[in-house]
N, CA, C and O of each residue as an XYZ file, in Angstrom:
812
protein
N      10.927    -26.789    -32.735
C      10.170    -28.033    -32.802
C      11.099    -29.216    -33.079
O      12.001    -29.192    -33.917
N      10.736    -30.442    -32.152
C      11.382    -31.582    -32.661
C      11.201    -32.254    -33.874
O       9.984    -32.434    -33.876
N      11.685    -32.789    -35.012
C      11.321    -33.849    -35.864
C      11.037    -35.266    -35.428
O      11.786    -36.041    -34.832
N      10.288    -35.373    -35.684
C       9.427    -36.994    -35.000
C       9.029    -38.106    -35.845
O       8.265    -37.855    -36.777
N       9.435    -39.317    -35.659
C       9.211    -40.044    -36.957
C       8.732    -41.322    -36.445
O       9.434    -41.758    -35.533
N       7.830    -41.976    -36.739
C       6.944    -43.231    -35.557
C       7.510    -44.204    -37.175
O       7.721    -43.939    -38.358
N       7.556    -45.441    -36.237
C       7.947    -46.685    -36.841
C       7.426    -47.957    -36.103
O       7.766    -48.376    -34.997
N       6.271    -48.608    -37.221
C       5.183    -49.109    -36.130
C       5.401    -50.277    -36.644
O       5.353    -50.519    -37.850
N       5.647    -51.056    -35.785
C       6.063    -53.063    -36.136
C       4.818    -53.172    -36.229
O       4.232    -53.116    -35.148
N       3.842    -53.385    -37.634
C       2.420    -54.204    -37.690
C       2.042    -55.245    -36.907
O       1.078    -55.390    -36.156
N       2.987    -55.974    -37.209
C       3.047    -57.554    -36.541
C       2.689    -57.629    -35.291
O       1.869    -58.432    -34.846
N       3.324    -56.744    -34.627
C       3.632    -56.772    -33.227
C       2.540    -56.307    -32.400
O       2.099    -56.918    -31.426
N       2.143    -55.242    -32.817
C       1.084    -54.267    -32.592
C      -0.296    -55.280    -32.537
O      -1.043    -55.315    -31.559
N      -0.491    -56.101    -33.785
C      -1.772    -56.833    -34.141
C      -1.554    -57.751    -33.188
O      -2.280    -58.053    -32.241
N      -0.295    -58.260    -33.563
C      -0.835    -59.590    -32.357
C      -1.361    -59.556    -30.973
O      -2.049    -60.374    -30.362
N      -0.672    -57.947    -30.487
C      -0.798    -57.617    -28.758
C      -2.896    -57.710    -29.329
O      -3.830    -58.401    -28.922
N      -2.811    -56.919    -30.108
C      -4.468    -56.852    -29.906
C      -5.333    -58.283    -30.411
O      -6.496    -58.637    -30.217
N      -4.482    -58.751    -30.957
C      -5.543    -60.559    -30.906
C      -5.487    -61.046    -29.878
O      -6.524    -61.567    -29.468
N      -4.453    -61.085    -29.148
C      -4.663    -61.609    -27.552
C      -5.733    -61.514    -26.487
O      -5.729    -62.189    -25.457
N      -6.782    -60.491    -26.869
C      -8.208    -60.410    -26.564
C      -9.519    -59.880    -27.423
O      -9.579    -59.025    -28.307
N     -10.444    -60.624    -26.892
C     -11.201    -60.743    -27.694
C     -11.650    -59.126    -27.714
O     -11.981    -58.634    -28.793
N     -11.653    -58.437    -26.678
C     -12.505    -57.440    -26.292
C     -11.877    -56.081    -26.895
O     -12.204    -54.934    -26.592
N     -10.635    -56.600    -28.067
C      -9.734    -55.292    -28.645
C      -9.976    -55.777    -30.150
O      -9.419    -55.229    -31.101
N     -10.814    -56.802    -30.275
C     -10.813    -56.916    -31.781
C     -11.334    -55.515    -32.702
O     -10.938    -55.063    -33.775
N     -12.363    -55.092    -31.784
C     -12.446    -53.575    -32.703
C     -11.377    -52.818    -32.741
O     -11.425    -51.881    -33.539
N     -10.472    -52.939    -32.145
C      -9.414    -52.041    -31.958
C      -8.275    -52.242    -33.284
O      -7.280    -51.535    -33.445
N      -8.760    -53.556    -34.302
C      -7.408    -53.742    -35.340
C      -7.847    -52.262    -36.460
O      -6.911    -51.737    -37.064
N      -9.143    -51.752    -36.630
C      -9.523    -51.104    -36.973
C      -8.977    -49.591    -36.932
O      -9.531    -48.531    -37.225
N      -7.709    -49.876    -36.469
C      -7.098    -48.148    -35.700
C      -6.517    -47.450    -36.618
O      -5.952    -47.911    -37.609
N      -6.669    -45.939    -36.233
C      -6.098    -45.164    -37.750
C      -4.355    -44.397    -36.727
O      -4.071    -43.709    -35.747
N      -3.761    -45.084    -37.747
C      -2.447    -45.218    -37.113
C      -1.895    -43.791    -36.700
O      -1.282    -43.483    -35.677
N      -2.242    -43.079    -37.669
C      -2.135    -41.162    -37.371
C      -2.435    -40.642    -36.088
O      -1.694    -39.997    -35.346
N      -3.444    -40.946    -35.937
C      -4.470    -40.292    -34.641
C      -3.754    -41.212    -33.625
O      -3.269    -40.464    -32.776
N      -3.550    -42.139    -33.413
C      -2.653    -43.312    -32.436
C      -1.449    -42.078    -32.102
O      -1.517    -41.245    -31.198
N      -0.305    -42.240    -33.147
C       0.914    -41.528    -32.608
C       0.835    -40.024    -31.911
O       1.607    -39.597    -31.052
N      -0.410    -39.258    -32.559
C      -0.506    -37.886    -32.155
C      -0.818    -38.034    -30.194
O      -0.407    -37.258    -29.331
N      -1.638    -39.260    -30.012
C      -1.162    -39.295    -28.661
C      -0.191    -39.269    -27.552
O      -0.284    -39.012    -26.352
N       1.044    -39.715    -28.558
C       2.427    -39.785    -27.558
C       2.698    -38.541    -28.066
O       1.989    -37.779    -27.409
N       3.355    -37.878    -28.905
C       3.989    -36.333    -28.652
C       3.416    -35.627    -27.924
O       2.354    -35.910    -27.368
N       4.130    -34.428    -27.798
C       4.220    -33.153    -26.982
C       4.015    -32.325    -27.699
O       4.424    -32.635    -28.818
N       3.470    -31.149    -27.659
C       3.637    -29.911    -28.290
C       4.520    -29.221    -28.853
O       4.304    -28.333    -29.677
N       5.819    -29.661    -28.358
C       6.826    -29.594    -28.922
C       7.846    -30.250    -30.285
O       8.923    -29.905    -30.772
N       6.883    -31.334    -30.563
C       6.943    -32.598    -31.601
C       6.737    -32.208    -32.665
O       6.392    -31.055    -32.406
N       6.666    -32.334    -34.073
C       6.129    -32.373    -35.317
C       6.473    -33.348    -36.072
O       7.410    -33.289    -36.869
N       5.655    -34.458    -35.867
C       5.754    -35.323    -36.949
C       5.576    -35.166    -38.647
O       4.724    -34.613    -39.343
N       7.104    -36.115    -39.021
C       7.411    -35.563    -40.116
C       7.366    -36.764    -40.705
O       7.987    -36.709    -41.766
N       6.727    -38.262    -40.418
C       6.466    -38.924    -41.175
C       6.330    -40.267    -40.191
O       6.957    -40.397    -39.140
N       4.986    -41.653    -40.968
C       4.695    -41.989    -40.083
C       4.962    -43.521    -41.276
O       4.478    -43.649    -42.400
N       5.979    -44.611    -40.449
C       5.880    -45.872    -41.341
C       5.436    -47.252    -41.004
O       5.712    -47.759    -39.917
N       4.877    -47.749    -41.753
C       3.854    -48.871    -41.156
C       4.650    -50.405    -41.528
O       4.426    -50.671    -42.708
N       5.286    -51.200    -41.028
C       5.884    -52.346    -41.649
C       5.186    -53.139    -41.758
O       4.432    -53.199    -40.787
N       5.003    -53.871    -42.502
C       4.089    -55.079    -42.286
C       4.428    -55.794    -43.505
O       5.323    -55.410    -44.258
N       3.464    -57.205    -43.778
C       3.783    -58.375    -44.857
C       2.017    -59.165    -44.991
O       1.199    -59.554    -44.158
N       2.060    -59.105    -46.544
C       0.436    -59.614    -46.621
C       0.327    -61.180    -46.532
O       1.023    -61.793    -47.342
N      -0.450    -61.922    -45.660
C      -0.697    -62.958    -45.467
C      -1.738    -63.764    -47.047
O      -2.893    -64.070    -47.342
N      -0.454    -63.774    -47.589
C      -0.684    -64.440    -49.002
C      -1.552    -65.634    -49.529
O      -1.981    -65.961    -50.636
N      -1.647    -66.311    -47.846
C      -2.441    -67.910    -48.110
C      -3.647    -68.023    -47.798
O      -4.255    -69.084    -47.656
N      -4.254    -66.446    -47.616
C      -5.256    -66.379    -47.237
C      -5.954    -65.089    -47.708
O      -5.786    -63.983    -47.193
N      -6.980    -65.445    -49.039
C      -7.712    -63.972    -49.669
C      -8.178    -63.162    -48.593
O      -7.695    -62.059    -48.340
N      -9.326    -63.814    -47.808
C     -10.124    -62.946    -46.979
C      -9.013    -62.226    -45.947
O      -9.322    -61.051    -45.747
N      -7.772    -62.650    -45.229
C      -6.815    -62.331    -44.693
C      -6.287    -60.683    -45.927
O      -6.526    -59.475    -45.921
N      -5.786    -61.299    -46.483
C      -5.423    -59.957    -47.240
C      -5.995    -58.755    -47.969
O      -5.431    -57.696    -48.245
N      -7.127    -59.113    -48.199
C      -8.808    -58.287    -47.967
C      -8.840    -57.374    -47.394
O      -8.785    -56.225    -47.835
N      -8.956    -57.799    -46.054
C      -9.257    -56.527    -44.463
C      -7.867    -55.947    -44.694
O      -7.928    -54.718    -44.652
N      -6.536    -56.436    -44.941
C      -5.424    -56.069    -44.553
C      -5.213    -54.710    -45.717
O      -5.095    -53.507    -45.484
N      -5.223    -55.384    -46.897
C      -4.991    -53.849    -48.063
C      -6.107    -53.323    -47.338
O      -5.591    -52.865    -46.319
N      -7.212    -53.145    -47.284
C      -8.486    -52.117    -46.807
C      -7.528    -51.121    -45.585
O      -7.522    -49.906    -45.783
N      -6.771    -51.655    -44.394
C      -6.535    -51.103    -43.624
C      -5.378    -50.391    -44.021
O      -5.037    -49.334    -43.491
N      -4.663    -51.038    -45.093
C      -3.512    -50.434    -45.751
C      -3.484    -49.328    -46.705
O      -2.578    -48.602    -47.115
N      -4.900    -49.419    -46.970
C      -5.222    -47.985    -47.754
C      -6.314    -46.889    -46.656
O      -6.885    -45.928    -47.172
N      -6.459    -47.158    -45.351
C      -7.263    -46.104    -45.025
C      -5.595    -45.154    -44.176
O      -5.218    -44.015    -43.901
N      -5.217    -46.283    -44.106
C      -3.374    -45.597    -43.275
C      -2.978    -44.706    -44.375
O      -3.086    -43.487    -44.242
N      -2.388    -45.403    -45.784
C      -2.290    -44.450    -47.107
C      -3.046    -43.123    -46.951
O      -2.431    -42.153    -46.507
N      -4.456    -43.010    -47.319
C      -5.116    -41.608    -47.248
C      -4.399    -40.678    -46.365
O      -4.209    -39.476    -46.546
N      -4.016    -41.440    -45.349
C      -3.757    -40.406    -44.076
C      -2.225    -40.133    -44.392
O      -1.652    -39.524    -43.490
N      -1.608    -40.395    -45.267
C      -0.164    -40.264    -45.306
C       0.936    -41.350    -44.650
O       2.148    -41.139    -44.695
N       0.408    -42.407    -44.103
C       1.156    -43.164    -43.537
C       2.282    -44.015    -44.717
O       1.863    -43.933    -45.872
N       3.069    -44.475    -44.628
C       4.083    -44.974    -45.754
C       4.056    -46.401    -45.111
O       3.974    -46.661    -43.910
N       4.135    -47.196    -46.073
C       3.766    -48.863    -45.932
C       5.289    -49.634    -46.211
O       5.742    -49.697    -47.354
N       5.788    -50.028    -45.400
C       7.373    -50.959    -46.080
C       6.674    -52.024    -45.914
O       5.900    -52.090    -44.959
N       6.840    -53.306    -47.016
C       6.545    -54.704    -46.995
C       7.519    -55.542    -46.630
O       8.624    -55.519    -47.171
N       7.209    -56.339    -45.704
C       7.943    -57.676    -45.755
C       7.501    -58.716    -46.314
O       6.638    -58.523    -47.171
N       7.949    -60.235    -46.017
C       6.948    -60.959    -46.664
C       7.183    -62.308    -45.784
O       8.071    -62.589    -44.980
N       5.877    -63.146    -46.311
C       6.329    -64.815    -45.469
C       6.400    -65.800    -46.135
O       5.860    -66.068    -47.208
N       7.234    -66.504    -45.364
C       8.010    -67.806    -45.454
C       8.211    -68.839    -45.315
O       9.222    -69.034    -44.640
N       7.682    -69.749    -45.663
C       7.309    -70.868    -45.688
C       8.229    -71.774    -45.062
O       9.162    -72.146    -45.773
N       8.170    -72.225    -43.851
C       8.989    -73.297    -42.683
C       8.049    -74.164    -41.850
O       6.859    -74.198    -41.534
N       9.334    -74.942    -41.627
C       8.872    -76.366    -41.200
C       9.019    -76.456    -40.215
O      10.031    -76.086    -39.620
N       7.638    -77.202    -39.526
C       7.616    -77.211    -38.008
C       7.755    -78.948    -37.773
O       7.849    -79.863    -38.591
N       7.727    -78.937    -36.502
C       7.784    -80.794    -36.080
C       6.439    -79.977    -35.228
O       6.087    -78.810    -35.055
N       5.850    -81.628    -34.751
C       4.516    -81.360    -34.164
C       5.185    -81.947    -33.149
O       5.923    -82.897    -33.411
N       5.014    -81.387    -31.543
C       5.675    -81.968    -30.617
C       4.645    -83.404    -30.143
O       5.026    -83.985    -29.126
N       3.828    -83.767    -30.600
C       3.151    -84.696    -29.956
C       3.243    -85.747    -31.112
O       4.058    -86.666    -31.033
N       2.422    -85.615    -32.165
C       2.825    -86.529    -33.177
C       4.037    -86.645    -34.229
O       3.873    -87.350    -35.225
N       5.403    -85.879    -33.996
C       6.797    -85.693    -34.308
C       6.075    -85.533    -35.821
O       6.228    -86.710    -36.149
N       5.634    -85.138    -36.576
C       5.442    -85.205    -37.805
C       5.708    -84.392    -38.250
O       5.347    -83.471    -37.517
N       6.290    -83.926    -39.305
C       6.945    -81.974    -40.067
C       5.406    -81.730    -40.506
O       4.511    -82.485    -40.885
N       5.489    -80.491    -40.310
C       4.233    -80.023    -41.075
C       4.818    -78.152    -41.450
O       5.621    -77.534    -40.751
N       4.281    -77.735    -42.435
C       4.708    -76.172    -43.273
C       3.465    -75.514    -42.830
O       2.271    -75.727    -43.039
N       4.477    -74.195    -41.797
C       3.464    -72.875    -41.545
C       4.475    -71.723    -42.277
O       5.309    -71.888    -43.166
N       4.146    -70.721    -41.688
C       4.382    -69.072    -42.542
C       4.834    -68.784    -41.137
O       4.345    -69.216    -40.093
N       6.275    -67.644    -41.369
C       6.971    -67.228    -40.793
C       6.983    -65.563    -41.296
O       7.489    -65.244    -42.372
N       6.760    -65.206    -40.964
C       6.797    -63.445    -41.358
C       8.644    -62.570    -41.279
O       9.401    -62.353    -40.333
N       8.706    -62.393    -42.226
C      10.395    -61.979    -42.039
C      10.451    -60.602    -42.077
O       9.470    -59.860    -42.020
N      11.846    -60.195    -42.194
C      11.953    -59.034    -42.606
C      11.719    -57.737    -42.021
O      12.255    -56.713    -42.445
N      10.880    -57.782    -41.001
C      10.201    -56.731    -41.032
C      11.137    -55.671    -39.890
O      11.054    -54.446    -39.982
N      12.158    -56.471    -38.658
C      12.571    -56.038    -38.047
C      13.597    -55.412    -38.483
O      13.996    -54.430    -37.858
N      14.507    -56.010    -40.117
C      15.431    -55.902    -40.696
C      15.062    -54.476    -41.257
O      15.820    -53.518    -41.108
N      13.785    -54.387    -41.946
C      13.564    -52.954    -42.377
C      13.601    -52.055    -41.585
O      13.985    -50.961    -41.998
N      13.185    -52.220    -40.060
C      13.233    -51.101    -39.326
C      14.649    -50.587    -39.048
O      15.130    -49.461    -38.923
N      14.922    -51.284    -39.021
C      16.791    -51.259    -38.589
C      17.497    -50.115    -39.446
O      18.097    -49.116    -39.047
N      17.182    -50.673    -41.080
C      17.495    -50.360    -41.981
C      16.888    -48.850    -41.894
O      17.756    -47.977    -41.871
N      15.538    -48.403    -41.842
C      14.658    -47.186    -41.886
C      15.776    -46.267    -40.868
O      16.601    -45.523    -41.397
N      15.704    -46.394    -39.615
C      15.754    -46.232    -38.269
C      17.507    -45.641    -38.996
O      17.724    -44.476    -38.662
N      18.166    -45.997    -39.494
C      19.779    -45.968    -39.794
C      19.787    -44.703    -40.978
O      20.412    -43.677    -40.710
N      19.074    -44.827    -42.277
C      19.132    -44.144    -43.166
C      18.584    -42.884    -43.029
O      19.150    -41.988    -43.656
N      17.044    -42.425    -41.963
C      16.329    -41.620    -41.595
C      17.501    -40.711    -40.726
O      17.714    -39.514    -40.920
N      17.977    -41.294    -40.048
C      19.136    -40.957    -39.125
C      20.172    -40.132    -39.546
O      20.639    -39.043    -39.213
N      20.467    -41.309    -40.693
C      21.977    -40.433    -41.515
C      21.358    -38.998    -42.466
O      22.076    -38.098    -42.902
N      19.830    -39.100    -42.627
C      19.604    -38.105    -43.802
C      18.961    -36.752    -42.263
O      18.197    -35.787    -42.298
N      19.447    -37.142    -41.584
C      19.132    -36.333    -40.354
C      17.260    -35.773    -40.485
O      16.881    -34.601    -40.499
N      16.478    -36.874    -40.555
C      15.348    -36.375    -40.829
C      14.514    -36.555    -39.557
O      13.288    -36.624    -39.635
N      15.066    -36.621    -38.553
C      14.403    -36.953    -37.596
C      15.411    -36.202    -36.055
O      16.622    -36.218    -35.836
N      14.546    -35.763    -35.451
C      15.439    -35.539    -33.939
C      14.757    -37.060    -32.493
O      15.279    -37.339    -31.413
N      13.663    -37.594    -33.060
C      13.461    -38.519    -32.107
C      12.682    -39.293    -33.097
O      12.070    -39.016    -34.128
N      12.928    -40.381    -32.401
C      12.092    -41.756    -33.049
C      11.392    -42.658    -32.311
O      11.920    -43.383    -31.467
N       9.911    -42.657    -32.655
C       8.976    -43.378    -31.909
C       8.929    -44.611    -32.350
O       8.419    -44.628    -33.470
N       9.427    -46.326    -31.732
C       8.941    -47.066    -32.299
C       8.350    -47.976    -31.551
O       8.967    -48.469    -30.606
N       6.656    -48.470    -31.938
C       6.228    -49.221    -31.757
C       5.937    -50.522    -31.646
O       4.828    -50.882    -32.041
N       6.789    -51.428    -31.133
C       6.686    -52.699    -30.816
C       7.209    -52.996    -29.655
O       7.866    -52.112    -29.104
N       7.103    -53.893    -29.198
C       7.659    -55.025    -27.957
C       9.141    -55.892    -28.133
O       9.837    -56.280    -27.194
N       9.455    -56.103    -29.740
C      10.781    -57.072    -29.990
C      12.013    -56.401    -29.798
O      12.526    -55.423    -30.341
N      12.468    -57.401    -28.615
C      13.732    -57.353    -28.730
C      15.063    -57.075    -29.760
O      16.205    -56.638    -29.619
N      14.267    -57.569    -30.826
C      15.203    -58.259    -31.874
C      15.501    -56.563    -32.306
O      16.383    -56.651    -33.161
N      15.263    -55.480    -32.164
C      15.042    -54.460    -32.290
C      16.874    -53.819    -31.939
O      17.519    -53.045    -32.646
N      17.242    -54.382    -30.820
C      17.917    -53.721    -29.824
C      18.857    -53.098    -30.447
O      18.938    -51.879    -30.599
N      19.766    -54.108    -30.914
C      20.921    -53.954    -31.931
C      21.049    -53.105    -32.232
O      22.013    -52.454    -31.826
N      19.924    -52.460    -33.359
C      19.979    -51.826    -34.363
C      19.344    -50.325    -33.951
O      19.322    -49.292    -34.620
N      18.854    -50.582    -32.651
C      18.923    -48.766    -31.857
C      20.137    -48.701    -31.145
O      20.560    -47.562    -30.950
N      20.837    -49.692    -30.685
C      22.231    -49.365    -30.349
C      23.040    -49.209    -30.993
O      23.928    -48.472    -30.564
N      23.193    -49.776    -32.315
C      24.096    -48.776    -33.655
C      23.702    -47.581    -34.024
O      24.539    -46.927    -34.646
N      22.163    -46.853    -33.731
C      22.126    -45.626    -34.100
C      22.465    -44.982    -32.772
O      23.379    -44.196    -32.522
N      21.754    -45.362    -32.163
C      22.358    -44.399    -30.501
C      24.072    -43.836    -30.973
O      24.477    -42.685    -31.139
N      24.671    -44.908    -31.069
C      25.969    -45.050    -30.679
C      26.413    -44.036    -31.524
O      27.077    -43.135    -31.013
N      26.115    -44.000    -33.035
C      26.245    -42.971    -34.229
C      26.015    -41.660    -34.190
O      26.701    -40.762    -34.679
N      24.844    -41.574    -33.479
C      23.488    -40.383    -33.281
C      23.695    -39.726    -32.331
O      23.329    -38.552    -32.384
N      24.319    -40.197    -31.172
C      24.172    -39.720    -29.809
C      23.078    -38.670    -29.776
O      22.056    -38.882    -29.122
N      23.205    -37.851    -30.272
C      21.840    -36.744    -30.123
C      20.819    -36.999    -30.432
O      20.026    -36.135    -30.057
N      20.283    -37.944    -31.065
C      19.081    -38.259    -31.944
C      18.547    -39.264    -30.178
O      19.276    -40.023    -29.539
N      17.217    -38.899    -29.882
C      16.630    -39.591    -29.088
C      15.715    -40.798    -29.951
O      15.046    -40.678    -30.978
N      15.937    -41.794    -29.235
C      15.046    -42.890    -29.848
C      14.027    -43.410    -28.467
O      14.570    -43.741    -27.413
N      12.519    -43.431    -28.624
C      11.620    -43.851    -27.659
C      11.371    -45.348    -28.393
O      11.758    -45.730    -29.497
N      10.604    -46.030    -27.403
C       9.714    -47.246    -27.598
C       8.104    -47.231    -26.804
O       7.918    -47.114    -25.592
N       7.013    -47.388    -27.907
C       6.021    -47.395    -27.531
C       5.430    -48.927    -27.427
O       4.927    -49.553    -28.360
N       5.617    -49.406    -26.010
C       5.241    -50.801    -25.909
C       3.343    -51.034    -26.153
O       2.424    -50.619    -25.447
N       3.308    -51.754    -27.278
C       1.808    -52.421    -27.065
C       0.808    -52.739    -26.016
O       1.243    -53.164    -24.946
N      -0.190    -52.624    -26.139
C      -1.054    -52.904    -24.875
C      -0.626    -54.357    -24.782
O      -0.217    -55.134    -25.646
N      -0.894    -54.530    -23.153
C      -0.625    -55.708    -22.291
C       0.429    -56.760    -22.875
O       0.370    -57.988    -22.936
N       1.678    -55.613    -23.393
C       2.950    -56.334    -23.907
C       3.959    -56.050    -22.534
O       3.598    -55.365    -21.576
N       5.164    -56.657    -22.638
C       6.402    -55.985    -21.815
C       7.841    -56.435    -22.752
O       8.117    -57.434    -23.417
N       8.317    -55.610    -22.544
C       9.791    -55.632    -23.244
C      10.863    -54.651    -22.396
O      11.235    -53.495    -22.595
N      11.135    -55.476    -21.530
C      12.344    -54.153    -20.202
C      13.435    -53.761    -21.089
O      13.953    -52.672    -21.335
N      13.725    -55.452    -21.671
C      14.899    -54.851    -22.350
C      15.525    -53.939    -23.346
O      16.612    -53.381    -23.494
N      13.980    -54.047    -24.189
C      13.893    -52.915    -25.044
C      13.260    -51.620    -24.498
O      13.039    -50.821    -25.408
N      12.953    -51.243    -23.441
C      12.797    -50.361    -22.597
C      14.349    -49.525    -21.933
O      14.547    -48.310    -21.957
N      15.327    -50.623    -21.354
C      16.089    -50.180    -21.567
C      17.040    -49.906    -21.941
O      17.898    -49.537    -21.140
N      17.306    -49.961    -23.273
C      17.677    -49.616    -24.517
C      17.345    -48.124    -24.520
O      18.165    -47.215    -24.391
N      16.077    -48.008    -24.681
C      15.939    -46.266    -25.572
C      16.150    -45.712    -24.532
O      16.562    -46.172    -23.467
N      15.729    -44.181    -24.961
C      16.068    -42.983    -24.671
C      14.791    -42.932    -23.404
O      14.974    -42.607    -22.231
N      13.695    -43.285    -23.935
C      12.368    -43.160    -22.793
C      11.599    -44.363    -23.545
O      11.780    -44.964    -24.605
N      10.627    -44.432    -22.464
C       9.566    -45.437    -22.976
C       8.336    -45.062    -22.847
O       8.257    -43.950    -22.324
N       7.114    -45.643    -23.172
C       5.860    -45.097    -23.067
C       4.902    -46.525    -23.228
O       5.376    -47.398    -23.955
N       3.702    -46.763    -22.640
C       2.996    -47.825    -22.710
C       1.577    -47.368    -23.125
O       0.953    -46.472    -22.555
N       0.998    -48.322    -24.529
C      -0.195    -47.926    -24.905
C      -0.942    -48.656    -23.814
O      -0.657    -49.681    -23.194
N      -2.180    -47.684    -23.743
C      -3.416    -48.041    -22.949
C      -4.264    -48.071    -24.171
O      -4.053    -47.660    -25.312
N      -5.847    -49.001    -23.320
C      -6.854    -48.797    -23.958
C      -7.267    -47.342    -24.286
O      -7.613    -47.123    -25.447
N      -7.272    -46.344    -23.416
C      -7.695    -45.136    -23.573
C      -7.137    -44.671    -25.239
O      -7.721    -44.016    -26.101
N      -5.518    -45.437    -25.242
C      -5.261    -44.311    -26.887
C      -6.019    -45.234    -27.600
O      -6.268    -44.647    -28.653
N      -6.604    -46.492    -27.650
C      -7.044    -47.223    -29.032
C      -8.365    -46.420    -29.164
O      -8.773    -45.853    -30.178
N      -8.988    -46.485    -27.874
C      -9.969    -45.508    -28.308
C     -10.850    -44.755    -28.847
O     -11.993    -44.644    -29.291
N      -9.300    -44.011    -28.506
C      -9.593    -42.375    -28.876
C      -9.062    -42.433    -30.448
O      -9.035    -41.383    -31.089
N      -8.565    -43.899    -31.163
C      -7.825    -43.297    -32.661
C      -8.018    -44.528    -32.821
O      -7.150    -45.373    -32.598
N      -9.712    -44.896    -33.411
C     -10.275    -45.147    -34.065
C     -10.696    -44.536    -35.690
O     -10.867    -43.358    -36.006
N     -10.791    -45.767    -36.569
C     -10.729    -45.196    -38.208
C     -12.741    -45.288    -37.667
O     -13.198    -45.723    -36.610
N     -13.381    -44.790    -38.680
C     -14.745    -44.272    -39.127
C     -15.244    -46.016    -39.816
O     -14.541    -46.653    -40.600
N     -16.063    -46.297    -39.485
C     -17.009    -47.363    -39.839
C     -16.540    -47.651    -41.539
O     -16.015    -48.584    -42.145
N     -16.994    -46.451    -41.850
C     -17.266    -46.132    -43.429
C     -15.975    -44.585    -43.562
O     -15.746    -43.561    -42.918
N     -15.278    -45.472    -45.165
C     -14.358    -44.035    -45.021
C     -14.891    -43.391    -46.691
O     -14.158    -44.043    -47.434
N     -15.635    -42.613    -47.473
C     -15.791    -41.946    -48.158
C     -14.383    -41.857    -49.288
O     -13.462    -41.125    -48.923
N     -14.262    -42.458    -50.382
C     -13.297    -42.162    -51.135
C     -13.474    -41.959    -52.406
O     -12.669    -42.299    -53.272
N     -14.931    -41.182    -52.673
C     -15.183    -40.466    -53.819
C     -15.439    -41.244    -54.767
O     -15.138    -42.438    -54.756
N     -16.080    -40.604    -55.790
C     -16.621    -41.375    -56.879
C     -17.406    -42.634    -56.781
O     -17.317    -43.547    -57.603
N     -18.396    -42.640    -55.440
C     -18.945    -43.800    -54.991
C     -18.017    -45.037    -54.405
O     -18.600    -45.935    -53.798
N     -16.921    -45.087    -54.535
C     -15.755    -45.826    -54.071
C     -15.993    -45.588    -52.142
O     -16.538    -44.678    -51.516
N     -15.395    -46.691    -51.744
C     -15.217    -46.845    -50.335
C     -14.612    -47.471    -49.106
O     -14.170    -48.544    -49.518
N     -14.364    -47.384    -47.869
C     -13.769    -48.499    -47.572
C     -14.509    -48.792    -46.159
O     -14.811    -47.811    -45.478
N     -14.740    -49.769    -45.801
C     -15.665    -50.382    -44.458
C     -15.263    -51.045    -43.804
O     -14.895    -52.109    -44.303
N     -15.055    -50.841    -42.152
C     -14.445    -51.643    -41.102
C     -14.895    -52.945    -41.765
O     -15.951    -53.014    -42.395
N     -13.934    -54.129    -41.577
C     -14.610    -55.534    -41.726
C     -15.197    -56.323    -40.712
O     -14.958    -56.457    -39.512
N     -16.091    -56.853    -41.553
C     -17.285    -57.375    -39.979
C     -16.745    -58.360    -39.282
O     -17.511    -59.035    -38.594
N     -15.511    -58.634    -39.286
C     -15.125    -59.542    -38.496
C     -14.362    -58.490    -37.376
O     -14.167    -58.924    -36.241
N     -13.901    -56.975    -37.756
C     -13.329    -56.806    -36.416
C     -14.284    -55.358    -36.014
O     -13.812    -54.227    -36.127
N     -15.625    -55.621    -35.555
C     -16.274    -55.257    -34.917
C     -16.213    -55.658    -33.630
O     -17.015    -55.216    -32.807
């Protein structure tokens, strides 16, 4: 059996699915049941990591987000945080600065994951999920290290990234069919009357 280890850019993933309206149920996805779609029978995933950063300036934002961050938890998924950053934009029409949130980090952790997982030889292939480029680098320092260690990329629905396509070892493109099929439960049961509930905004 192969060792298999999925490394899922949050960011990246969510945004492909805000881009339509008609996948908003789809932020609702239980990240487990997602990856078991790309292996083979030959696979055994040996651990599954979720990057992401909580949108701090906004309660109801970080609300749905821990909720989804603990139905991934139950399932064993491992959470690395990044965080955001407060930068200054010009407004191209009225030149005026104005302060939005920049999300950091998060590509830096994978890099970092993707390198150490590598060296502790815990993995024979690596699934990672996003579209960024910014990625490349840092599968071409493990390639280069690893040679044996296969690294895939699972591009987001109605994303493209050639270049990070060709980079890895293989590539693979989510369809609607996997969101699907790896869907979390309306209502998730967590004992002692405790619970957790899709949020009614991504119905």
């Amino acid at each position: 059996m192969k060792k298999v280890i999925f490394f899922i850019d949050g960011f990246n993933l969510y945004h492909a699915l805000l881009g339509n309206k008609r996948f908003n149920r789809f932020k609702w996805l239980d990240l487990t049941s997602l990856a078991h779609k790309f292996i083979t029978k030959d696979d055994k995933i040996e651990d599954i990591f979720y990057f992401t950063a909580l949108a701090i300036w906004s309660p109801d934002k970080v609300k749905r987000h821990r909720d989804f961050i603990k139905a991934q938890e139950i399932k064993g998924v491992k959470v690395v945080y990044g965080e955001f950053k407060r930068k200054d934009k010009v407004c191209p029409v009225c030149k005026k600065t104005y302060q939005t949130f920049e999300e950091k980090q998060t590509d830096v952790n994978i890099a970092i994951h993707l390198l150490k997982l590598a060296i502790q030889e815990r993995y024979d292939k690596a699934f990672i999920i996003s579209g960024d480029s910014d990625l490349i680098p840092s599968i071409d320092a493990v390639k280069s290290a690893f040679p044996h260690k296969k690294i895939g990329v699972i591009i987001p629905i109605y994303r493209s990234a050639e270049q990070l396509k060709q980079t890895c070892d293989f590539h693979m493109k989510m369809k609607e069919k996997h969101l699907q099929a790896s869907m979390l439960p309306d209502i998730i049961d967590l004992g002692k009357g405790n619970k957790l509930e899709r949020p009614a905004r991504w119905k």
